[in-house]
C-alpha positions as CSV (number, residue, x, y, z in Angstrom):
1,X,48.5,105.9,59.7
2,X,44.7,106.7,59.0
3,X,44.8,108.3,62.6
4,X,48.0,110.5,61.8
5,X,46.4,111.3,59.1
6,X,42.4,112.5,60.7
7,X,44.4,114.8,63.2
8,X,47.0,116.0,60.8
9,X,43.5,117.4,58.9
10,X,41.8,118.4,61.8
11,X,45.4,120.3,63.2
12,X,45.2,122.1,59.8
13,X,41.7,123.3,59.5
14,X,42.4,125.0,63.2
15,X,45.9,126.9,61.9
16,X,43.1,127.9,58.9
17,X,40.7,129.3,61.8
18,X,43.6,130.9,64.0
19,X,45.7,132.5,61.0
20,X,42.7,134.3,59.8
21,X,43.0,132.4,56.3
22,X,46.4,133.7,55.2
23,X,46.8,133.6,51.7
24,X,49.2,131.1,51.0
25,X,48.8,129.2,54.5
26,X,47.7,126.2,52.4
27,X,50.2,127.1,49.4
28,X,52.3,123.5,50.6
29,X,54.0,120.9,49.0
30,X,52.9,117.6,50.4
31,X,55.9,115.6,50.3
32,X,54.4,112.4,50.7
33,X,51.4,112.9,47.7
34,X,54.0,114.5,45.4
35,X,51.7,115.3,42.1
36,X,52.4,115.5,38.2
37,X,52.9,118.7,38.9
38,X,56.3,118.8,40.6
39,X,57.2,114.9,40.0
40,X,58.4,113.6,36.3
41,X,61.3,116.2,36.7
42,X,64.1,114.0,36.6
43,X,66.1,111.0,35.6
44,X,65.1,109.2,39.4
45,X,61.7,110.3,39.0
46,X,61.5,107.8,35.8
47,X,63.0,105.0,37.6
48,X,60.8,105.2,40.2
49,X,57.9,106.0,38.1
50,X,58.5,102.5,36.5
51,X,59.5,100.7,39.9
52,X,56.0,101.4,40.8
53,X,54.4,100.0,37.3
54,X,56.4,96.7,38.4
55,X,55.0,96.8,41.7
56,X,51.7,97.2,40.4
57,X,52.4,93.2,39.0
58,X,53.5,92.3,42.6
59,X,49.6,93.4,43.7
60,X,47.1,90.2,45.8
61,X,44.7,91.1,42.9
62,X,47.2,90.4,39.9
63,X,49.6,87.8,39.9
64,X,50.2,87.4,43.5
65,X,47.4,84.8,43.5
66,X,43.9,86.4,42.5
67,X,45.3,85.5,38.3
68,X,46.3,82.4,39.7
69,X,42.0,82.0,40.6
70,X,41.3,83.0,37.0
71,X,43.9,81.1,35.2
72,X,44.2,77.8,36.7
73,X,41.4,77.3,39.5
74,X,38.7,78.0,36.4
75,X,40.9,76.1,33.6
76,X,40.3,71.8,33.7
77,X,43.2,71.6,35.5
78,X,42.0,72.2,39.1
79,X,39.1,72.6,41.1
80,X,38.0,74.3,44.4
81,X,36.1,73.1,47.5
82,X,37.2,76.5,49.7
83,X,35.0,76.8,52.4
84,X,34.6,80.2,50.8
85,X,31.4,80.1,49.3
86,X,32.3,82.5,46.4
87,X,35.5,81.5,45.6
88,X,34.2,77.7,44.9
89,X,31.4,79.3,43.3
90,X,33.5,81.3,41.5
91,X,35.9,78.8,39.7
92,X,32.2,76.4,39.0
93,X,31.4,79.4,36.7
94,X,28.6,80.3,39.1
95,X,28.7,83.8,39.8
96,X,25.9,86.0,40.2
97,X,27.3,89.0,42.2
98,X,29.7,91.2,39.9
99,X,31.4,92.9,42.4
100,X,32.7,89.7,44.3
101,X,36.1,90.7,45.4
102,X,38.0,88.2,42.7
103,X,36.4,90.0,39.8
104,X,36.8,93.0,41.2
105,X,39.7,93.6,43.1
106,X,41.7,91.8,39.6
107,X,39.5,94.3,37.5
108,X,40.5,97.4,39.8
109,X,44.4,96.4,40.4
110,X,44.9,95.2,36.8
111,X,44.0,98.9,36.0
112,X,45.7,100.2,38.5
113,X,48.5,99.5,37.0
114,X,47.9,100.5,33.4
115,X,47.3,103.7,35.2
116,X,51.0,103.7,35.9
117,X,52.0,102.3,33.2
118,X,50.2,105.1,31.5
119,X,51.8,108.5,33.3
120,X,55.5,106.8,32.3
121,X,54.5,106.7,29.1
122,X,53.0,109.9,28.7
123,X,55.7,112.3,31.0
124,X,59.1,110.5,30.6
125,X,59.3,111.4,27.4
126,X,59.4,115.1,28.7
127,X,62.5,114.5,31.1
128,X,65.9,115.9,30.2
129,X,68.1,112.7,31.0
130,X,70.2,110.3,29.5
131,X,68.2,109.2,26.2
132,X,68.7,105.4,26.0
133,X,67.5,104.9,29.3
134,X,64.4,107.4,28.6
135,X,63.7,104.6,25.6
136,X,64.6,102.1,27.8
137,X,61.9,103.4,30.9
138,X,59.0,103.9,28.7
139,X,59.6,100.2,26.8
140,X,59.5,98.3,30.1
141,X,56.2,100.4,30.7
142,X,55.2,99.3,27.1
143,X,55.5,95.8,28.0
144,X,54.1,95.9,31.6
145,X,50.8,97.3,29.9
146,X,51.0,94.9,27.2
147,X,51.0,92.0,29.7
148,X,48.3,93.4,32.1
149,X,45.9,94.3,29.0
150,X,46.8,91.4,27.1
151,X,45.0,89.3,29.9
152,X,42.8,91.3,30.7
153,X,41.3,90.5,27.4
154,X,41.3,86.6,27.3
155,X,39.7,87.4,31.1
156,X,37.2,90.1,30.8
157,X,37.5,90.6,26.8
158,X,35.6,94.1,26.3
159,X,37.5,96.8,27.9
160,X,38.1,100.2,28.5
161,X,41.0,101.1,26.3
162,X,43.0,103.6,28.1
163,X,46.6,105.2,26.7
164,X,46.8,108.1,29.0
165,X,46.7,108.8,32.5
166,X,43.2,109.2,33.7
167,X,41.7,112.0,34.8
168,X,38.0,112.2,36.9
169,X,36.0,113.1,34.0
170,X,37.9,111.4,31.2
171,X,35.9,107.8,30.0
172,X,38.1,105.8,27.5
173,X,36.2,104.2,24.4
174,X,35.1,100.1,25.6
175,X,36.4,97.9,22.3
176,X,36.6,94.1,22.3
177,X,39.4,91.7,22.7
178,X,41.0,91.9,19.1
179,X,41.2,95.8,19.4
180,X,43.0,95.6,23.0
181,X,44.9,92.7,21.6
182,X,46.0,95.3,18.4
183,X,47.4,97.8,20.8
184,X,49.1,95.0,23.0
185,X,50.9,94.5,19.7
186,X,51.5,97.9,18.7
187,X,53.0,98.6,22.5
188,X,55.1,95.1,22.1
189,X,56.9,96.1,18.8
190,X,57.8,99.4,20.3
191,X,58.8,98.1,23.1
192,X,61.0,95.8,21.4
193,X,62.7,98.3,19.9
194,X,64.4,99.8,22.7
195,X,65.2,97.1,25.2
196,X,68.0,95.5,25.9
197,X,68.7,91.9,25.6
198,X,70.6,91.5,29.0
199,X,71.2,93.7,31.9
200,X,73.7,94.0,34.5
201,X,73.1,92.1,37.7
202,X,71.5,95.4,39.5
203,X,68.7,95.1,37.4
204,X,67.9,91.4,36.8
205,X,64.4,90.7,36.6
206,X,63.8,94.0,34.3
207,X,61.9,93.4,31.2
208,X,64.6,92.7,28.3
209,X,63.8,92.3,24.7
210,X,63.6,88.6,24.4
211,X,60.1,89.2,27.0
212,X,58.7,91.4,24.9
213,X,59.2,89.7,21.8
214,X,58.2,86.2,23.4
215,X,54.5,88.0,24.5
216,X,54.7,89.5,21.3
217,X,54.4,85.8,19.6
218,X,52.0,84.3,22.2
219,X,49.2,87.5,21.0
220,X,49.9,86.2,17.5
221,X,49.8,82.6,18.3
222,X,47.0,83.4,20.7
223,X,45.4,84.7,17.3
224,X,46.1,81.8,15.8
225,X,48.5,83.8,13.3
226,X,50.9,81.1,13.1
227,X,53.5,82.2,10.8
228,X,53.8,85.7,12.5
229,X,54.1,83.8,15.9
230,X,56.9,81.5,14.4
231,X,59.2,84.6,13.5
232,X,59.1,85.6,17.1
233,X,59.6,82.6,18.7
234,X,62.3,81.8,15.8
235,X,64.2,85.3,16.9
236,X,64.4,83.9,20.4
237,X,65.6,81.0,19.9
238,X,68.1,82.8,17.1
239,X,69.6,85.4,19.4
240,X,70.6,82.0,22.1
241,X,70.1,84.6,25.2
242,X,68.3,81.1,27.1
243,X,68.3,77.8,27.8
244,X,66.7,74.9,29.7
245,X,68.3,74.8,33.4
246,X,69.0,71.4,33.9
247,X,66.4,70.7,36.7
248,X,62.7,71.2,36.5
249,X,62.6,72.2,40.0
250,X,64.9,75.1,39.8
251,X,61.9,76.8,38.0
252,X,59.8,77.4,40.8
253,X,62.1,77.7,44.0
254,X,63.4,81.3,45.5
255,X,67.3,79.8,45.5
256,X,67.4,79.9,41.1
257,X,65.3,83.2,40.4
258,X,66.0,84.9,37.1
259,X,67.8,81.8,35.7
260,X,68.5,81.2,31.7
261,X,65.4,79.7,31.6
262,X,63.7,82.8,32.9
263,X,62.4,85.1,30.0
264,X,59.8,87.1,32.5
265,X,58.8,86.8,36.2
266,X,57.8,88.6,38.6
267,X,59.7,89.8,40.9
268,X,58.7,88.7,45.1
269,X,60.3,88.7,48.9
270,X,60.1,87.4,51.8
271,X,61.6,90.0,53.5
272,X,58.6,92.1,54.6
273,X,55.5,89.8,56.6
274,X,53.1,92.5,57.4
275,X,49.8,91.1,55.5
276,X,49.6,93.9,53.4
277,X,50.4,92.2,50.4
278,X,51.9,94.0,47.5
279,X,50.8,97.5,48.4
280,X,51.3,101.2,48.4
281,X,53.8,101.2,51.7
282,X,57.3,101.1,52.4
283,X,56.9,98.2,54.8
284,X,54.3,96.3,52.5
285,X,54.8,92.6,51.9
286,X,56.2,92.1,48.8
287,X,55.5,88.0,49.1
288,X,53.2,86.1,46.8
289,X,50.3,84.8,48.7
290,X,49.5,81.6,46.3
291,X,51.5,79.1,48.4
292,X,49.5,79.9,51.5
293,X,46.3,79.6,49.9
294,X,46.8,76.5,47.7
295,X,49.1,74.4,50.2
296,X,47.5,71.7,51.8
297,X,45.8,71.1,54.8
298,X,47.7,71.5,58.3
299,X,50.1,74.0,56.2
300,X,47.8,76.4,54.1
301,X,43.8,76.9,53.3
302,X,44.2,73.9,50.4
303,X,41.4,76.4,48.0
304,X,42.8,75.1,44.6
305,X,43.8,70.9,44.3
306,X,44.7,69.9,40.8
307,X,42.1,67.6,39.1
308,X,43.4,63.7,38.9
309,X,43.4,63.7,35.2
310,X,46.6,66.0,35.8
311,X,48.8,63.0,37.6
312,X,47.6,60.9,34.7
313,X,48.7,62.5,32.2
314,X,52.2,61.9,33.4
315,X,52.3,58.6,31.9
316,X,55.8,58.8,29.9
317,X,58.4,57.2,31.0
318,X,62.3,58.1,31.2
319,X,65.0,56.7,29.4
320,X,65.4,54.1,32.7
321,X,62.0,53.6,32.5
322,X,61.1,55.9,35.7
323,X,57.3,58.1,36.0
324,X,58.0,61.4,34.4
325,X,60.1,63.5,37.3
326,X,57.8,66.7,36.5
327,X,55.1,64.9,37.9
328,X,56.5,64.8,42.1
329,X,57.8,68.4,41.6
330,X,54.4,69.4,40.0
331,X,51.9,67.6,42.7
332,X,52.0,66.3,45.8
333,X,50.4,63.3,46.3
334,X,51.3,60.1,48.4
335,X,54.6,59.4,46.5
336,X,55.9,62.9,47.7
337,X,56.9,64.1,51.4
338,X,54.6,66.9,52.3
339,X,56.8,69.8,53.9
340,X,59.2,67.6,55.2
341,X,56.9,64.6,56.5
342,X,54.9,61.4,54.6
343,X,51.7,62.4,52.8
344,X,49.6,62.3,55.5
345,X,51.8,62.2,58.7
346,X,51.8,64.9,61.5
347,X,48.3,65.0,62.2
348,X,48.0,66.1,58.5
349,X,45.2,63.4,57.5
350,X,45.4,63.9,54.2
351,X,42.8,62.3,51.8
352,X,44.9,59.4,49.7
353,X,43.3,60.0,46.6
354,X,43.6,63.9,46.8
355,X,45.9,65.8,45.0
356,X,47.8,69.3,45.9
357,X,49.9,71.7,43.5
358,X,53.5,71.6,44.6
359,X,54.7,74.3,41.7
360,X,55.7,77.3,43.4
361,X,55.5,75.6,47.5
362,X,58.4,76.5,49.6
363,X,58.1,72.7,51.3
364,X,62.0,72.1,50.5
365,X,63.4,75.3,52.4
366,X,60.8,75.0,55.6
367,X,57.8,73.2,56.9
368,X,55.3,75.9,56.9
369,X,53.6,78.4,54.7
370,X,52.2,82.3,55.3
371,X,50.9,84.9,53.2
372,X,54.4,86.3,51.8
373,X,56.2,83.2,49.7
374,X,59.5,84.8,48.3
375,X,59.6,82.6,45.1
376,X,59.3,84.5,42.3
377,X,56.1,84.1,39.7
378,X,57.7,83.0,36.0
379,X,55.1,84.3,33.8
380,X,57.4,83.3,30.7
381,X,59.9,80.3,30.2
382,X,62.2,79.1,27.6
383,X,60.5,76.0,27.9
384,X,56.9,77.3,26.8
385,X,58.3,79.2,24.1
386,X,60.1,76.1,22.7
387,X,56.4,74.6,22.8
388,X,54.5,77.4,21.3
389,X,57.0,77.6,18.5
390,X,56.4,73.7,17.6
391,X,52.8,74.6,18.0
392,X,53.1,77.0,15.6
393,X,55.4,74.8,13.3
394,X,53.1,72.5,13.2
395,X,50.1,74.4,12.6
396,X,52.0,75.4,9.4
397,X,52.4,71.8,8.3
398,X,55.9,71.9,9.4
399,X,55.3,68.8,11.6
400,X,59.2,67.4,11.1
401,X,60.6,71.0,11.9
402,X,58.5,71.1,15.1
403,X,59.7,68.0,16.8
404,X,63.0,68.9,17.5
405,X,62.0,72.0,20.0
406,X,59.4,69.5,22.0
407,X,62.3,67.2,22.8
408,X,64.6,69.8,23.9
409,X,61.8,69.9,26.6
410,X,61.3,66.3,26.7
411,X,65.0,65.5,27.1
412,X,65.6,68.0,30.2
413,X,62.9,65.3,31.8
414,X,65.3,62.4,30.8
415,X,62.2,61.3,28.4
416,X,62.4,59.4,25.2
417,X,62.4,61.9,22.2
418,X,59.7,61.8,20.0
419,X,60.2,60.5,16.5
420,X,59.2,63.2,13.5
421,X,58.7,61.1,11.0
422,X,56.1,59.2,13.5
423,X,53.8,62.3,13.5
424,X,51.0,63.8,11.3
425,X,50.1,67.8,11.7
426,X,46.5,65.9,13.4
427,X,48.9,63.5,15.8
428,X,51.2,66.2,16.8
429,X,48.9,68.6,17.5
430,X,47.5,65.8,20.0
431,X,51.3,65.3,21.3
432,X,51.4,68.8,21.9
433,X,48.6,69.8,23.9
434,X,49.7,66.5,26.2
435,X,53.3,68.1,26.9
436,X,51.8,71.2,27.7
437,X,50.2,70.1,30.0
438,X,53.3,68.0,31.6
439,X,55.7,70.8,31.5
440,X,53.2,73.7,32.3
441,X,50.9,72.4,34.4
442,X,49.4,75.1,37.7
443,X,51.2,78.0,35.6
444,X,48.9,79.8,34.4
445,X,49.1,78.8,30.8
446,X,45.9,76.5,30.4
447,X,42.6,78.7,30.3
448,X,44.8,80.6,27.1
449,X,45.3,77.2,26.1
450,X,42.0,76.2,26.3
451,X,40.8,79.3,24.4
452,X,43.3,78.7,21.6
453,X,41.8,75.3,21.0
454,X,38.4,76.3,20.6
455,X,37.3,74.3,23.3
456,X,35.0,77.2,25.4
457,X,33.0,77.8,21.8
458,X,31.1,74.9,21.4
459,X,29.0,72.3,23.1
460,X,31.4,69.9,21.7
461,X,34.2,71.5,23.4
462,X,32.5,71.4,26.9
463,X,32.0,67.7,26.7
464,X,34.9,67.1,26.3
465,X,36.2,69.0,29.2
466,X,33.2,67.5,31.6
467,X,35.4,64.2,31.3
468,X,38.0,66.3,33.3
469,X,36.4,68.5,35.3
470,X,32.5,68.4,36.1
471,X,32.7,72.3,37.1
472,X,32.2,72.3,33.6
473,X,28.6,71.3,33.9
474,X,27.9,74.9,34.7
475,X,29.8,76.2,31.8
476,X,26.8,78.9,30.2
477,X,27.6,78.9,26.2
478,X,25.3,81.5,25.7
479,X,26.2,84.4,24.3
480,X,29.3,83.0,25.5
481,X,28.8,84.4,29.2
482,X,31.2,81.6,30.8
483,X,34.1,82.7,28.8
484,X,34.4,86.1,30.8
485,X,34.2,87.5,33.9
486,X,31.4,90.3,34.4
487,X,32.7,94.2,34.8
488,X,32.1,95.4,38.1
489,X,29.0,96.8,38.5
490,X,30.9,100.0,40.2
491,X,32.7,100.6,37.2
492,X,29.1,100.6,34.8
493,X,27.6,102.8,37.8
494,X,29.8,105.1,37.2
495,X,30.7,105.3,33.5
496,X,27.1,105.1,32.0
497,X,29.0,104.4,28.2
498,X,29.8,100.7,29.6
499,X,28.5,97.7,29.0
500,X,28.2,94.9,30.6
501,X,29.8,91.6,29.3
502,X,27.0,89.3,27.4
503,X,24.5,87.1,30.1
504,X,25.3,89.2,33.3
């Protein structure tokens, strides 16, 4: 393609030379680089204005696997020993070059994608077409900005605020996490507004209103504003559009995509195995590349292995007194057949006392791995709304009202329900952050969790999470550096009203 396109210039400037520069000799529509100028006409032009904000999500940087880096391999759950210096440098809060290509290339696709997100917002409003699904368009970009900039902030935390499509010379004001965490809001509840509960089974895997309004109450419970988080999570449970799919595993395989339990994922396939993952061109992989990278040795490169404080905390029992079932379809370990063979066998040699993530491996429909995983990434279950709405419950003193919604999780994994009047607010709160981790465990959930509890803020806090994961020994408090990753250094090159995050 880049060759097509050098001669196509060079075949061009000689027409220039031979024609004598005719006027409009140049005066072309390019009909593969169509501009705002002639695009955002039209009712298809929306749709696929807003296709592309969702493939923006589908992106190596975002939540193909580089989020996965920043959300789990940095979180106590997991460590790294990649033969890739960086990247294990990288999740030991060690990093010294700001333009390493996990803090960059999230930083640069994560905006990307606002940028999308942006130019629906701002032209599809202008299109004569059917109304409702004007509303519709710009609310699914609403929320697709909401997501990317609502992490952005517990990741990088002061931002660039931008609400319009960029232009070369335009620099957006740089505010801290509360004030990107405001507009998440503000986009969320006019989102909310004009979504639709359920769609047709075309457009499964759209955003619907029960996504926005779930996000909505993870910012405010993220905030720690319990009682505004509890409405939300109370409406979802009110309008009864989900529910718990009876297995655990059905979560986190291709074959049971957009299931009740599914509030948001995003959306991947097999189908194309070019290794350009998640980009610009027709025949671009639209695979998620975490199960290559995280599956163990003999199948993938084995960069992130769950910490073994993880398999511990599986210690509940069912009602006939088996291990916890989440733990063998969370982890592989020596209990578990490894892509169709013993831990260990097939010339495998697998360390005994190591642990791999099993969430999201494709080791029950083949017995390899590569770099375009069809299972789709669920960003936002039933089952993790159920939890932050006891969490916020309980945060309210309304211990006894909370316990009902953590055994609707428990009893999916056939566990003893939990007593209410057992439980203090202190007690629960402990219970709570324990079935977290045993229902959400490799998701994506903990380093927001981890936030939420105060435990990055003080020394205090980082003890305790030494006892789980010595990468934590690195952890800089000041200024609170550790807590964020540094802005590229390109990005404060080139906009001089940047700053850099504190202790870079």
């Amino acid at each position: 393609m880049r060759t097509f396109r050098i001669s196509a210039l060079l075949l061009t400037a000689g027409l220039v030379v031979a024609s004598g520069c005719k006027d409009d000799l140049l005066d072309k529509v390019e009909p593969n680089a169509p501009s705002t100028a002639i695009f955002w006409k039209t009712q298809d032009d929306a749709i696929k204005g807003v296709t592309a904000a969702y493939s923006g999500l589908q992106f190596d940087a975002t939540y193909s696997l580089m989020w996965h880096f920043a959300t789990v391999a940095r979180s106590d759950e997991a460590y790294s020993i990649s033969p890739y210096a960086e990247l294990a440098s990288y999740t030991r809060f060690i990093q010294t070059n700001t333009m390493f290509e996990y803090t960059f290339n999230m930083w640069y696709d994560f905006h990307r994608t606002i940028f999308r997100c942006n130019q629906v917002i701002a032209y599809v409003p202008t299109i004569n077409m059917d109304e409702t699904l004007r509303k519709r368009v710009v609310a699914e970009a609403r929320f697709i900005r909401a997501q990317i900039y609502y992490d952005l902030s517990l990741l990088y935390g002061n931002l660039p605020l931008a609400l319009v499509p960029s232009e070369p010379n335009l620099r957006f004001p740089q505010v801290g996490p509360l004030e990107v965490q405001a507009q998440v809001i503000l986009d969320l509840q006019a989102a909310k507004a004009d979504l639709p509960l359920t769609y047709d089974a075309n457009n499964k895997g759209r955003v619907t209103r029960g996504a926005a309004t779930a996000l909505l109450g993870k910012v405010f419970l993220q905030q720690r504003r319990w009682a505004e988080a509890s409405t939300q999570f109370a409406e979802i449970v009110r309008d009864n559009q989900y529910s718990l799919v009876p297995n655990y595993v059905d979560n986190f395989t291709a074959e049971n995509e957009n299931n009740s339990e599914s509030v948001f994922e995003v959306q991947f396939s097999g189908i194309n195995t070019n290794n350009d993952g998640g980009q610009d061109n027709t025949q671009a992989s639209e695979g998620n590349r975490r199960a290559q990278w995280w599956a163990p040795p003999g199948v993938g490169f084995s960069d992130v292995q769950p910490h073994r404080w993880v398999y511990n905390e599986y210690n509940d029992r069912t009602t006939t007194g088996q291990p916890d079932p989440r733990r063998e379809i969370t982890l592989f370990n020596p209990l578990t057949p490894v892509y169709g063979q013993p831990f260990g066998a097939g010339g495998r040699n697998l360390n005994p006392t190591a642990l791999w993530w099993r969430k999201y491996a494709n080791d029950r429909t083949r017995t390899f791995e590569n770099w375009h995983s069809p299972i789709n990434i669920r960003l936002i279950r039933y089952a993790d709304v159920l939890l932050m709405y006891a969490e916020a419950l309980n945060e309210q003193g309304q211990t006894a009202a909370a316990v009902p919604f953590i055994n609707q999780v428990r009893t999916r994994a056939t566990l003893t329900p939990l007593v209410a009047g057992a439980f203090t607010q202190a007690t629960l709160k402990t219970q709570l952050r324990h079935e977290r981790v045993t229902e959400l465990a490799g998701e994506g959930h903990r380093w927001a969790d981890l936030l939420r509890y105060g435990l990055l803020d003080n020394q205090t806090g980082i003890d305790e999470l030494k006892t789980r994961d010595p990468d934590f020994n690195n952890f800089d408090l000041r200024e609170g550096k550790s807590k964020l990753l540094p802005i590229p250094l390109r990005d404060l090159q080139t906009d001089p009203n940047l700053r850099q995050n504190p202790g870079y």
